[in-house]
N, C-alpha and C positions, 0 to 999 in steps of 0.2 A: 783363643786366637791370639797369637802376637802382635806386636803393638807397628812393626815394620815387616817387610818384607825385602828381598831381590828381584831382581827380572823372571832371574829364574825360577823361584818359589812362587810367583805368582802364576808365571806360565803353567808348573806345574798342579796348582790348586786348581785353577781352571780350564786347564787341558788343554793351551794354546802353545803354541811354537813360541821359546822365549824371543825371535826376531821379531817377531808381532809388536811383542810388548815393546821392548826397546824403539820399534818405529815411531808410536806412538808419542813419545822424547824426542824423538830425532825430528821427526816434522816439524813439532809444535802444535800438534793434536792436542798435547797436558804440559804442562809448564814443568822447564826440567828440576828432578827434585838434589837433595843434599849426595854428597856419594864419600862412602866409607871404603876405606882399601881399592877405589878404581869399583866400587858398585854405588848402583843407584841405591838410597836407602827410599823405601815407598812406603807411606805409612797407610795402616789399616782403615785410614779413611779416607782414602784416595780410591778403595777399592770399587765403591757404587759408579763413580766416573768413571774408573777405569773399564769398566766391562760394560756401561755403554756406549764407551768411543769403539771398543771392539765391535760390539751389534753393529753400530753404524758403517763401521766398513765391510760388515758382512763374516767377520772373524771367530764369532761366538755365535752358538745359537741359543735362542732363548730358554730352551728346555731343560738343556746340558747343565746351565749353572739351578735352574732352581731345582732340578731334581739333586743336587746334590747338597742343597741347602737342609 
């Protein structure tokens, strides 16, 4: 697994709309991270957070990510 990620690479590893993800920045849901070329750079261990602020708004289901674990 790579050490960073994008909006978009994470949306698509775990099947979510990249708007999701970016919301989650934009609230202040997850404290905004570093950004490379006008991207967010997300790193690989931001991930366990990251997909349970998802559940918590109802954006992930719990099944989805560990069946693909």
């Amino acid at each position: 697994m790579p050490d960073i990620f994008t909006t978009a690479e994470i949306g698509r590893l775990l099947g979510v709309e990249t708007w999701r993800i970016r919301r989650l920045y934009e609230d202040g849901t997850l404290p905004e991270t570093a950004r490379f070329a006008g991207k967010r750079i997300i790193p690989s261990e931001s991930i366990p957070t990251l997909i349970d602020c998802l559940r918590r708004r109802g954006w992930l289901e719990r099944e989805k990510v560990e069946a693909e674990r």
